[in-house]
C-alpha atoms as one frame of an Amber mdcrd trajectory, in Angstrom:
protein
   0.000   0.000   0.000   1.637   3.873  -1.002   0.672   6.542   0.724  -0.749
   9.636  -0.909   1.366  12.417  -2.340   0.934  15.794  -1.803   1.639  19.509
  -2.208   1.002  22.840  -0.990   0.367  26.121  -2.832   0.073  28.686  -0.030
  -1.967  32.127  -0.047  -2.634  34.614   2.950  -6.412  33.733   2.547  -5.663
  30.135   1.760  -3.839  26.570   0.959  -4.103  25.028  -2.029  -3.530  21.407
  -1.777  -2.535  19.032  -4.689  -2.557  15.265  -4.028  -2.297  12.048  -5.933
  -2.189   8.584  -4.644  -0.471   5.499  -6.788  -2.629   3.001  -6.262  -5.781
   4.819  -7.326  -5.684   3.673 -10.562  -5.769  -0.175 -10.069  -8.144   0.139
  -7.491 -11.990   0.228  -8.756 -13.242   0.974  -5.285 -11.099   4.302  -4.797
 -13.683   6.728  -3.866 -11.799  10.075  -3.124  -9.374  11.303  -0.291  -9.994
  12.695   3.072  -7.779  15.472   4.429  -7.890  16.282   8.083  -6.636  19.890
   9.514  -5.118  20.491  12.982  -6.228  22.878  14.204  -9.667  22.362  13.274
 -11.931  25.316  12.225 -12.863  28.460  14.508 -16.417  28.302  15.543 -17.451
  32.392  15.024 -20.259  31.622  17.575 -18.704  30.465  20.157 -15.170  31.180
  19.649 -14.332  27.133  19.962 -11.433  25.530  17.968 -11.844  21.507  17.269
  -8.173  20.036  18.011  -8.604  18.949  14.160 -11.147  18.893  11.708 -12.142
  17.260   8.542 -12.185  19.252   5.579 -15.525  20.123   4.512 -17.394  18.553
   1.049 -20.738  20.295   0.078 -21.780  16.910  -1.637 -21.897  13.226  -0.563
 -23.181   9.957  -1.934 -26.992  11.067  -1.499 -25.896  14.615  -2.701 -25.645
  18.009  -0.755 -26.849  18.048   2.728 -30.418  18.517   3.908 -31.800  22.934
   4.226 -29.852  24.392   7.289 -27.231  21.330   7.800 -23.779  21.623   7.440
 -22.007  20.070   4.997 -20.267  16.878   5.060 -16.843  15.260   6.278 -14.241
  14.536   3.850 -13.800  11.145   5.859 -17.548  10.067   4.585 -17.709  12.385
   1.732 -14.564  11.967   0.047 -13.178  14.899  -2.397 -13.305  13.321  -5.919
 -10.739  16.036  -6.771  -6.956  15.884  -6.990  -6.720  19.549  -5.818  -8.716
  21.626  -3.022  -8.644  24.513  -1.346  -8.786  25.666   2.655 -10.033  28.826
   2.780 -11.547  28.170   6.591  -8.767  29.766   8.550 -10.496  32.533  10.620
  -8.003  33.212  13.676  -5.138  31.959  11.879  -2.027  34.408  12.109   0.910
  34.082   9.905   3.665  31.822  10.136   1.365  29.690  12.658   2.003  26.116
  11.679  -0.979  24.023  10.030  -0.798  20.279   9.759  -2.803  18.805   7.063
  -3.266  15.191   7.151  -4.536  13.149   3.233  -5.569   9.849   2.898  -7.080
   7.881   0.308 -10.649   6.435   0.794 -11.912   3.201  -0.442 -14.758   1.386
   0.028 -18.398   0.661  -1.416 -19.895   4.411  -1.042 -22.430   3.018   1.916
 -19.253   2.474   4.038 -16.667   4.417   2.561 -13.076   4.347   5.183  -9.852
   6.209   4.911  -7.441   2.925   3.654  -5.008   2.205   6.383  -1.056   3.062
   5.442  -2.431   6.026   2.571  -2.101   8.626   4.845   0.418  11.866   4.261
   0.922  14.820   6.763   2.623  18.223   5.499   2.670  21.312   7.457   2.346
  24.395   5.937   1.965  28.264   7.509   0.157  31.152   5.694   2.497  33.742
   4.546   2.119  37.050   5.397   0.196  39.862   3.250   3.637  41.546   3.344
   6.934  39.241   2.714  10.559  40.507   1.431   8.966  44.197   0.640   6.243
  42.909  -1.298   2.618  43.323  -0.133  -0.398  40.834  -1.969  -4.052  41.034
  -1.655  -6.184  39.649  -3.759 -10.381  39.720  -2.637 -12.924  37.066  -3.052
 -15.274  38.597  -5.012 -17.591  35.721  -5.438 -21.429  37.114  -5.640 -22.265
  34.207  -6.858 -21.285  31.278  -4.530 -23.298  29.501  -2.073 -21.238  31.040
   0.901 -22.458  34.718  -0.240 -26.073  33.750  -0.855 -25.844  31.963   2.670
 -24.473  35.357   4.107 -27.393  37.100   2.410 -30.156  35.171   4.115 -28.563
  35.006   7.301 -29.182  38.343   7.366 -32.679  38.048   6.721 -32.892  40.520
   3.346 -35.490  40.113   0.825 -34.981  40.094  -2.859 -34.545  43.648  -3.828
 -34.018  44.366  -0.443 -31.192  46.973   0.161 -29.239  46.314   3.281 -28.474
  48.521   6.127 -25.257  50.478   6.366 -23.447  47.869   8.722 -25.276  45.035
   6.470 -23.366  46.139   3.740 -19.728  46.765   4.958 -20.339  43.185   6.185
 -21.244  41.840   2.777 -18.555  44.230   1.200 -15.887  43.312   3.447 -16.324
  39.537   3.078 -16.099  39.993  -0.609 -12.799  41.989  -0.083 -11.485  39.613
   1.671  -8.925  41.942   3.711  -8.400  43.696  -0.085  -9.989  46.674   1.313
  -7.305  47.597   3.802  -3.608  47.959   1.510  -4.735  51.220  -0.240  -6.126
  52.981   3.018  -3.239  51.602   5.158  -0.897  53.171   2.038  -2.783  56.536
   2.557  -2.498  56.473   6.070   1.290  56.070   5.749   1.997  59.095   3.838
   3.590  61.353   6.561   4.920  64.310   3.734   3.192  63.692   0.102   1.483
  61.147  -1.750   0.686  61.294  -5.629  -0.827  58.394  -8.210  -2.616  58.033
 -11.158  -6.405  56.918 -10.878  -8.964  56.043 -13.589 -12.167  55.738 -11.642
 -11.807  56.787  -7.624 -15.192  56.638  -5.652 -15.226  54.223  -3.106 -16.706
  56.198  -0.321 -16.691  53.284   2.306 -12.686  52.936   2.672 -10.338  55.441
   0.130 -12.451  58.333  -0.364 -12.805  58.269   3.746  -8.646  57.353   4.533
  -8.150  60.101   1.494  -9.864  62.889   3.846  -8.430  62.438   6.907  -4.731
  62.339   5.027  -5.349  65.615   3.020  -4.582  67.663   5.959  -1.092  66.119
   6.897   0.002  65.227   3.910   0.556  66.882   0.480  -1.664  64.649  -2.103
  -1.904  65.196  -6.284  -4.036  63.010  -8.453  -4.233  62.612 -11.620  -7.955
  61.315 -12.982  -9.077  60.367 -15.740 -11.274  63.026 -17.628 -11.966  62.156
 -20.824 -15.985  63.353 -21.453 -18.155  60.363 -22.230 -21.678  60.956 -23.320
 -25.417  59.064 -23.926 -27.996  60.225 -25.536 -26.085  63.465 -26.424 -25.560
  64.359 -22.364 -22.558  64.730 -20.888 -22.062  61.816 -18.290 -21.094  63.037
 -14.814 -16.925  62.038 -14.067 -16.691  58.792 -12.298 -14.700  60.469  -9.710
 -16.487  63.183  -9.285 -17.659  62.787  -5.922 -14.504  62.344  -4.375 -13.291
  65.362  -6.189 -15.941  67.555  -4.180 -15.318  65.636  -0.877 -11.526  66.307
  -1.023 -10.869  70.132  -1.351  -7.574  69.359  -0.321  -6.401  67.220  -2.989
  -4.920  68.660  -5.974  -6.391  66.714  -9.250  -4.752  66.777 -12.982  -7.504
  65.829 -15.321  -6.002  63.688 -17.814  -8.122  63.639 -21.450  -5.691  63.567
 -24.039  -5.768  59.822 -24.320  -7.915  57.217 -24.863  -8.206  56.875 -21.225
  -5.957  57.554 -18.286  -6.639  53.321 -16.681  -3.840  53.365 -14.170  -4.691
  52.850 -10.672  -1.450  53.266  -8.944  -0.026  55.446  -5.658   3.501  56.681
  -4.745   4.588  57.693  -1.442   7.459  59.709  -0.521   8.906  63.270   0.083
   8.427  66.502  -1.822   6.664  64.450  -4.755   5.164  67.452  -5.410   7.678
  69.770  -5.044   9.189  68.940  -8.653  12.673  69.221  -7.021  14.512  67.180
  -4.205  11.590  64.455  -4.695  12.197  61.131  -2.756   9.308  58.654  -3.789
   9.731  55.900  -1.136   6.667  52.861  -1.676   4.228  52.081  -3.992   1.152
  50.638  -4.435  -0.617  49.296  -7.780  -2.557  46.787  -9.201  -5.933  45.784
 -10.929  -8.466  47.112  -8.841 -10.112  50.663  -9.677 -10.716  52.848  -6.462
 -14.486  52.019  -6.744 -16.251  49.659  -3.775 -17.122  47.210  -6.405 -13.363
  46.832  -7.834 -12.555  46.310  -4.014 -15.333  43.840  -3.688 -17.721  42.200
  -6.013 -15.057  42.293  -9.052 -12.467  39.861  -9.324  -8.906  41.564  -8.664
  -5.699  42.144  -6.804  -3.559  44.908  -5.237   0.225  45.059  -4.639   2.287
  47.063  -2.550   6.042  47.341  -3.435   8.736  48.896  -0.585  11.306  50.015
  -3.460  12.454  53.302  -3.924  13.732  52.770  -7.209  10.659  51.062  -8.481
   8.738  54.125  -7.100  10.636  56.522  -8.904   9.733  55.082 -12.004   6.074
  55.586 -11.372   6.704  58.595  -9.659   8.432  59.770 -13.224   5.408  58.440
 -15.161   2.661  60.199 -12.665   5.187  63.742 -13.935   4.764  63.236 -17.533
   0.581  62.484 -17.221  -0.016  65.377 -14.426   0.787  68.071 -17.130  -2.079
  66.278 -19.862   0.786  65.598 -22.833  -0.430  64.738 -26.197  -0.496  60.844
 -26.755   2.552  61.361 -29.178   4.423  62.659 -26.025   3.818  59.746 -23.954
   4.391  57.466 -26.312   7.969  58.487 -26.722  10.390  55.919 -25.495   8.279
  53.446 -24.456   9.881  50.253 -23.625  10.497  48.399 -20.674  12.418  49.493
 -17.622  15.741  48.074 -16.115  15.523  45.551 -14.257  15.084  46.410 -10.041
  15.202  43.878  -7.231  12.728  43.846  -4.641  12.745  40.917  -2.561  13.289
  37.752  -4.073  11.686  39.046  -7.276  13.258  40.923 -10.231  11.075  43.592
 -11.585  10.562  45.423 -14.904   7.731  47.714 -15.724   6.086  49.063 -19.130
   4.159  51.972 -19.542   1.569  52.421 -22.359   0.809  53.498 -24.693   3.323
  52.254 -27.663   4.375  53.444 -30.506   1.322  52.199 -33.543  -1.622  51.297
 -33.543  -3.998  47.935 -32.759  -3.530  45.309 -35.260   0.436  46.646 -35.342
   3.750  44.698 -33.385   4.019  45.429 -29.786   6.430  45.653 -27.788   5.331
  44.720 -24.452   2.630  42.063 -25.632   5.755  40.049 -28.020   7.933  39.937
 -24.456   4.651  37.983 -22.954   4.070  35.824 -26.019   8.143  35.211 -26.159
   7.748  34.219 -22.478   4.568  32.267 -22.936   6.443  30.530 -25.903   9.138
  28.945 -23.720   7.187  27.949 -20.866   8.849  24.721 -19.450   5.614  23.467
 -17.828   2.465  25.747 -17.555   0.713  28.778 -18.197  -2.336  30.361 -16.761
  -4.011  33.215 -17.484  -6.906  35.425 -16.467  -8.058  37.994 -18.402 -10.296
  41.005 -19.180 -11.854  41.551 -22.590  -8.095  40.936 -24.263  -8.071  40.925
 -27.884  -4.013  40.389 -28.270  -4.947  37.407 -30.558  -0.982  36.274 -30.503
  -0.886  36.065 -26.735  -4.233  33.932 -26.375  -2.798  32.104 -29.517   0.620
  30.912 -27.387  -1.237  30.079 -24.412  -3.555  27.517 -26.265  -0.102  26.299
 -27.733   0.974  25.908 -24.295  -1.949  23.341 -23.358  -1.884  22.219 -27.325
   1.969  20.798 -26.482   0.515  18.760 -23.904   2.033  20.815 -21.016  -0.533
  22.599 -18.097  -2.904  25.364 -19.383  -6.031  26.992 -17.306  -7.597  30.088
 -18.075 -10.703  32.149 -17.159 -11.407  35.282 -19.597 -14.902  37.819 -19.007
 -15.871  39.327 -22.207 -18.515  41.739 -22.674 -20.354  41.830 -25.627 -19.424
  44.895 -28.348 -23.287  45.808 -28.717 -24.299  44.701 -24.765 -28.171  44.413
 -24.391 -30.034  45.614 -22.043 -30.598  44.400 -18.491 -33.903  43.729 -16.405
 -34.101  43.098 -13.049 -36.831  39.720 -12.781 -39.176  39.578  -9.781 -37.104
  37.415  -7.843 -34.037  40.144  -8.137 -32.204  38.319 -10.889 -30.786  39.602
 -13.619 -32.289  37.059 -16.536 -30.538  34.420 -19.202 -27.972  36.482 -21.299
 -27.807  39.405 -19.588 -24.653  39.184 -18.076 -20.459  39.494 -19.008 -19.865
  35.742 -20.469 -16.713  34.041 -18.549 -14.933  31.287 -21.113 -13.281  28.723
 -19.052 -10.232  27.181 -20.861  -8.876  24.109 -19.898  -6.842  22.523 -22.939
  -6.637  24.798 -26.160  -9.217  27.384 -27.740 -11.879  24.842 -28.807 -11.490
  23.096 -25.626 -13.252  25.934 -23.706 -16.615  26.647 -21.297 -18.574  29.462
 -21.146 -20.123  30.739 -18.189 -23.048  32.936 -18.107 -26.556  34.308 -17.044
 -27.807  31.153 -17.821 -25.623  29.856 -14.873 -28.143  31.577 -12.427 -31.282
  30.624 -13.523 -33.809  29.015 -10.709 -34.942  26.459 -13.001 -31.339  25.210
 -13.566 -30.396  25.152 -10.484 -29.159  22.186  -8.944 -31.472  20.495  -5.886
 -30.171  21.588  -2.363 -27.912  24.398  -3.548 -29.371  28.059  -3.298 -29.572
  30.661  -5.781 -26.526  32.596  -6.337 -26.583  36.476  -7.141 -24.685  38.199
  -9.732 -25.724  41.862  -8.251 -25.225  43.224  -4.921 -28.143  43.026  -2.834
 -30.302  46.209  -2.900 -28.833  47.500  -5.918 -29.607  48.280  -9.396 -28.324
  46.275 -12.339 -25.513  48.569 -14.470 -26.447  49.749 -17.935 -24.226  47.152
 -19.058 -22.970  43.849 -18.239 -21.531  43.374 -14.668 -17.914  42.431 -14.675
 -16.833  39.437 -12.721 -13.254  38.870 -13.396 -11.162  42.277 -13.735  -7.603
  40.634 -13.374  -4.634  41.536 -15.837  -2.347  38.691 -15.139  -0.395  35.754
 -17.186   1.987  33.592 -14.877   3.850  31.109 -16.839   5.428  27.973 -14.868
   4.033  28.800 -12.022   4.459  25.977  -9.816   8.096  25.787 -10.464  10.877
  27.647  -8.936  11.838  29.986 -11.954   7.944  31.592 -12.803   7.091  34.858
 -15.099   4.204  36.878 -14.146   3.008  39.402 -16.057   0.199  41.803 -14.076
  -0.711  45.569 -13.908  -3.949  46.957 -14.864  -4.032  46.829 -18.797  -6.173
  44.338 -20.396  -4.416  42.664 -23.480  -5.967  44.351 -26.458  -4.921  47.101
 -28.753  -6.549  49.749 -27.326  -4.709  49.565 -24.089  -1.462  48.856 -25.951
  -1.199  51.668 -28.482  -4.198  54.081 -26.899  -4.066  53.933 -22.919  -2.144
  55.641 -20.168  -1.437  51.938 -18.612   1.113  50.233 -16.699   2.545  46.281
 -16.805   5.172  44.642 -14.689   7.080  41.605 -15.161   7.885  40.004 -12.376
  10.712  37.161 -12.429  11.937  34.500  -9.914   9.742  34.535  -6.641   8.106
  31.392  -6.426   6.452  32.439  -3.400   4.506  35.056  -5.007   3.741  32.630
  -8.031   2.122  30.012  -5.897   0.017  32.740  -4.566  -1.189  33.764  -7.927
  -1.641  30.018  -8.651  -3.430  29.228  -5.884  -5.929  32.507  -5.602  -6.607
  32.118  -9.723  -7.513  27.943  -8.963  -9.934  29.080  -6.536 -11.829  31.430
  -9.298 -11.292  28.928 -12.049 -12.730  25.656 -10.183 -15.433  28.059  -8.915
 -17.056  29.145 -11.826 -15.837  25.658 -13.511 -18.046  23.784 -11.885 -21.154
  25.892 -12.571 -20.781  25.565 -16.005 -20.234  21.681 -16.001 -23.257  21.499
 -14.740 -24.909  23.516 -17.211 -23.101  21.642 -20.208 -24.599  18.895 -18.324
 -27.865  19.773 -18.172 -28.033  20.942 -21.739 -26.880  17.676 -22.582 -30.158
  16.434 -21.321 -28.015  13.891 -19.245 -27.912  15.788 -15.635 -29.502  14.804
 -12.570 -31.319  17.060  -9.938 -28.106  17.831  -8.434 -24.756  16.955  -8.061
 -23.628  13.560  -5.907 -19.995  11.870  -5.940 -19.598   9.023  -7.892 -19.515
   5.487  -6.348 -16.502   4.313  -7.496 -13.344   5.020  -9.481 -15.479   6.131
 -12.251 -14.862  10.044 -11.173 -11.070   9.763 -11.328 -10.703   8.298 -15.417
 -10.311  11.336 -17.097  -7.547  12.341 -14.349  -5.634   9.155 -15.499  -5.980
   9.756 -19.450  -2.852  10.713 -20.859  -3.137  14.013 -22.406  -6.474  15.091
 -20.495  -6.149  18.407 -19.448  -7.081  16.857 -15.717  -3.872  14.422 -16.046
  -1.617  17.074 -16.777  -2.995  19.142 -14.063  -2.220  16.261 -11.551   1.079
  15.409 -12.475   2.279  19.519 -13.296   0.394  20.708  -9.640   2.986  18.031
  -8.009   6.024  18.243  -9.949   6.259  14.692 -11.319   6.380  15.475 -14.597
């Protein structure tokens, strides 16, 4: 009898655990594994930790549990996965030590047991938000998911209903996921000035707030973008508008002589106004516009770099756009930066827009689909609305060559139509951003939408997930889920590539943007966190449209159950599947 294998891909907001076990594929009557956690999971009630506890599964045998029960044991509901995720560590600090315990389960499924001699124990310990001068955050951002819509009627609110104030920093801070705090913490650190480039800035439950009180002890320019956009032949109001009249203090460069001014970076420092004797100090950039719903309810991420020679760089490019230069004028020089160290990760940055125009060579995008060409073992991606068809083309060549590809991408129809709210609060079939889910090459591919959150497909026992915060209006337009910039090649190696920063791989922010990309080389630990936080999103939304494929297929049940014997595990053992590569890539055995 082996035991199991297994590895960890560690997050501050959770482990990622990839597992495998030899035997499983002689053995007819392998059901699943069971992982056990010491120490077990924080009861929020009554503040009681379990010496250990069994991860959770929402499904068993019979299917999910029964209204108002908990869900099941991975001991008698095993995980017919070879990768899952923790994410239950309330009350777990940093560097504590977690000890995570897989076995194999066998069995007929009315007496499944954890096989004798199978089991593996690894301890792992969440990394901080902060390691080696580089600070991560990326939020949850999962509207729909059965946790949220559990939230919701816990809280007793109605379709429709909105919630109260408390209600919804609740609800918005779970969806953050500690994403809320970087920014305001950044703000709060800026003892002499404080400048940055922001394309939409109106969150008015945690930056517009930390923005006031700093205004008065610290000097603070911003440059906005204020390019006029109009319907119906009015002028639409400026997305940052609001905090513009709530911070007198803050000096704001209107930036319009672009296609638009998308960065959504800060530099802190001394005298970064002064224009002479400036010392920028820290930065802090990312995907996430300064609204509450790119903190919250769309998927993104937020870094935080301790460099003083990476902040001069943006400090330089926040110079050039305060003064509104003609495209030409920013486009002058662009290429990519020298190289600067910051941690255990060597850093380069490009600032758009290029030379050209879309349809014509870049720069920046042929270093990504260079880097995507050589990948040793994997690529992921996770993408909004790119249109760079040589990058998505090298990424499908990636999974194509039979090595690991995954990737999510939330597209938004050119013509979108328009959106009504049913009775039940739902926005109807269609009506929302599409996500493709790719897996093994471009035809290989699932697509995720409205459809996904329909009441009459909805699985029996699970409850109806939301794609709109509760109380709210639907957009004129379709919502955006997934609002990440980021390609990480070879990932789960120990020589990675990410590429990340807030433009979206098309030729508009290439050649006709005020943008910003780094490439990030060599830190494995900051890989696995990308890895692990993008697996999370991908399996997520994965599942919900397996089902629907399922049921379109006319072959589903009324809801999901595990399998009763190996029969869930063959396409994880068929050379070539995009499941097999996944299990031998996510444990280094290949």
């Amino acid at each position: 009898m082996t035991a199991t294998t297994v590895k960890a891909y560690r997050s501050p907001s959770l482990v990622l655990l990839a597992f495998d076990w030899p035997d499983g594929e002689s053995r007819n009557d392998f059901l699943g594994f069971a992982i056990r956690r010491a120490p077990g999971f924080l009861d929020l009630a009554t503040g009681n930790r379990p010496a250990s506890d069994w991860l959770p599964n929402r499904i068993s045998f019979g299917g999910p549990p029964a209204a108002g029960q908990p869900d099941f044991p991975s001991n008698v509901a095993p995980i017919q996965k070879f990768m899952w995720w923790d994410a239950r560590l309330e009350g777990i600090d940093p560097g504590q030590p977690l000890t995570y315990e897989v076995s194999a389960v066998c069995g007929p499924s009315n007496a499944p047991r954890v096989e004798p001699g199978t089991m593996t124990s690894l301890q792992v310990a969440l990394p901080g938000h902060v390691e080696g001068g580089i600070g991560t955050w990326f939020n949850r951002a999962v509207m729909s998911s059965q946790a949220f819509s559990r939230k919701v009627r816990a809280l007793g609110l109605r379709p429709g209903q909105p919630p109260t104030q408390a209600q919804e920093l609740d609800l918005r801070s779970w969806l953050a996921n500690g994403m809320e705090k970087p920014v305001p913490d950044f703000i709060a650190a800026a003892q002499d000035s404080l400048v940055g480039a922001i394309y939409h800035l109106n969150d008015s439950l945690w930056i517009v707030p930390a923005l006031k009180h700093q205004m008065t002890k610290a000097d603070i320019g911003l440059v906005y973008d204020s390019v006029k956009h109009k319907k119906n032949g009015q002028t639409l109001p400026n997305e940052s508008q609001s905090a513009i009249d709530a911070l007198p203090s803050v000096r704001f460069f209107g930036r319009d002589h672009t296609n638009i001014m998308h960065n959504k970076f800060l530099v802190r420092g001394t005298k970064l106004l002064d224009g002479s004797g400036s010392k920028p100090e820290a930065l802090t950039c990312g995907s996430a516009n300064y609204t509450t719903s790119g903190l919250t309810s769309q998927a993104n991420l937020i870094h935080t770099f301790q460099s003083g020679p990476l902040a001069e760089l943006y400090w330089q490019r926040w110079a050039l756009l305060k003064g509104n230069p003609a495209r030409k004028k920013t486009k002058e020089g662009a290429g990519w930066s020298n190289t600067v160290s910051v941690g255990d990760a060597r850093i380069r940055v490009f600032f758009s827009p290029e030379p050209g125009n879309p349809g014509d060579p870049s720069i920046s995008m042929e270093t990504i689909v260079q880097a995507v060409d050589g990948a040793q073992s994997s690529v992921i991606f996770c993408l909004f609305m790119p249109t760079d068809q040589a990058l998505l083309d090298a990424c499908f060549s990636v999974g194509d060559a039979g090595k690991m590809m995954f990737g999510l991408v939330n597209r938004i129809p050119d013509d979108p139509p328009a959106l009504h709210r049913t009775s039940t609060g739902k926005i109807p079939a269609d009506e929302i951003a599409a996500l493709e889910i790719y897996h093994r090459s471009q035809k290989d591919m699932d697509t995720i939408d409205a459809r996904h959150f329909n009441a009459n497909d909805l699985p029996g026992g699970f409850e109806l997930e939301m794609n709109v915060f509760p109380g709210t209006n639907p957009p004129p337009y379709p919502p955006v889920i997934i609002h990440h910039k980021f390609v990480v090649i070879d990932a789960e190696t120990v020589s990675p590539t990410i590429y990340t920063g807030s433009a979206n791989m098309s030729g508009n922010a290439i050649f006709g943007n005020d943008e910003n990309l780094l490439e990030i080389k060599g830190s494995a630990r900051l890989a696995q966190i990308y890895l692990a936080e993008f697996l999370r999103l991908y399996e997520h939304y994965r599942a919900r449209a397996a089902y629907f494929r399922w049921k379109e297929s006319g072959g589903a049940p009324a809801t999901f159950s595990l399998q009763p014997n190996r029969s869930w595990a063959d396409r994880h053992y068929a050379t070539g599947s995009p499941e097999y590569k996944a299990r031998l890539h996510m444990l280094g055995l290949t």
